[in-house]
N, C-alpha and C positions, 0 to 999 in steps of 0.2 A: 691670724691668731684671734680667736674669738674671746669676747668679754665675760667674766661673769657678773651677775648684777651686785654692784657694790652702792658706793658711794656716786659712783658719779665715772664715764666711761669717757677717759682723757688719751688724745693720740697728739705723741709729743714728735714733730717733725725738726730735726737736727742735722746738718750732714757732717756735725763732729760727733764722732760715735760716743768720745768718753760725757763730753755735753750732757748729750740726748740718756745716755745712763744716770749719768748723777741725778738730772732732774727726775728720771722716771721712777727709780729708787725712793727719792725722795717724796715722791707721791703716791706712791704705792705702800709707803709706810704710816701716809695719814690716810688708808680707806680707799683710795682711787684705785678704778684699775688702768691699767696704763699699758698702751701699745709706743711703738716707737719706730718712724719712719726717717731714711733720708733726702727722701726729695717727693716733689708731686705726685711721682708712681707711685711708688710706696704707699704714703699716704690714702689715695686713693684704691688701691687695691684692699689695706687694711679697712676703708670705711665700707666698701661692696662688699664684703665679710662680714660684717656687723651686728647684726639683729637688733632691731633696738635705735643703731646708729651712733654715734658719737657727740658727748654732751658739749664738750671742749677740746680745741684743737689750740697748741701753743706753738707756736712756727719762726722759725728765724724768719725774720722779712728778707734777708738777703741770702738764697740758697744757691750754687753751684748750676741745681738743674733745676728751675722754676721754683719761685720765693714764693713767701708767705701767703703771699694778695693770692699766687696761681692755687700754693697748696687749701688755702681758702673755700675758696671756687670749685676745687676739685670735690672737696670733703662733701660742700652742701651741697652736690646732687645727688648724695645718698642721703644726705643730713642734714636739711634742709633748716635746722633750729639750732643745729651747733653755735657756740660762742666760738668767738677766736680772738687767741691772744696773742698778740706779735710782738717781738724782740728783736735787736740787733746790737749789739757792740759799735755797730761803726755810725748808729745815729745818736749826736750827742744832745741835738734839741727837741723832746717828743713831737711839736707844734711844725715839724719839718716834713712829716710824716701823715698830719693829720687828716692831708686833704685827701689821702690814698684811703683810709679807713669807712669802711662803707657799715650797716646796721648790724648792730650784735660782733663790731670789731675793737678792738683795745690798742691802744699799744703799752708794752710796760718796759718801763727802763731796766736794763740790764743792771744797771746798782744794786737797784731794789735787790737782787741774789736770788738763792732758790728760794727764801721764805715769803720774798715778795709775790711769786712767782707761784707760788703754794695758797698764798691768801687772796690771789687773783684769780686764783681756777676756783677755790672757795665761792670765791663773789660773784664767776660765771654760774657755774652750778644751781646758784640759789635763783638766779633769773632765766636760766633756759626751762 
């Protein structure tokens, strides 16, 4: 699915489908364009497609078939400046996490919701 040039060219990797929609909606309704994968593959296929490349990548840290950290990994060998921002529900303390987060990585707490989540792709954007 190729991007057009918007705001800011966001791939939102979820392996819960309704997730991975409300967020992309969601950011497709403030200017972003937004792709939406369920695991590494996906992910990755969608960035080899790209032109341009991917500004921001927002990724469950904990996915079914390769998390966050992999789908990461995968994105920057097309997309070598991508930000990425990781999520999970099942980590309750950010600082538990932090030692897994390498340069141009986040974590943001799922409370925060989709507006937190919205003003953190924001805040990647402005620094990639």
């Amino acid at each position: 699915m190729p991007f057009a040039e918007r705001r800011g060219k966001v791939l939102v990797v979820d392996e819960d489908p309704l997730a991975g929609e409300v967020l992309s909606r969601a950011l497709s309704a403030c200017g972003f364009e937004v792709a939406t994968a369920a695991d590494a593959a996906g992910a990755r296929a969608i960035a080899a497609a790209s032109p341009g490349g991917i500004d921001v990548v927002v990724a469950d840290l904990v996915l079914g078939r390769g998390g966050g950290i992999e789908v990461a990994g995968e994105v920057r060998r097309t997309s070598p400046a991508a930000r990425v921002l990781l999520t999970s529900p099942l980590v309750q303390d950010p600082s538990d996490v932090s030692h897994l987060l390498e340069e141009g990585m986040e974590f943001v707490e799922p409370s925060m919701g989709p507006d937190g989540l919205i003003r953190a792709v924001e805040r990647a954007t402005r620094r990639s």
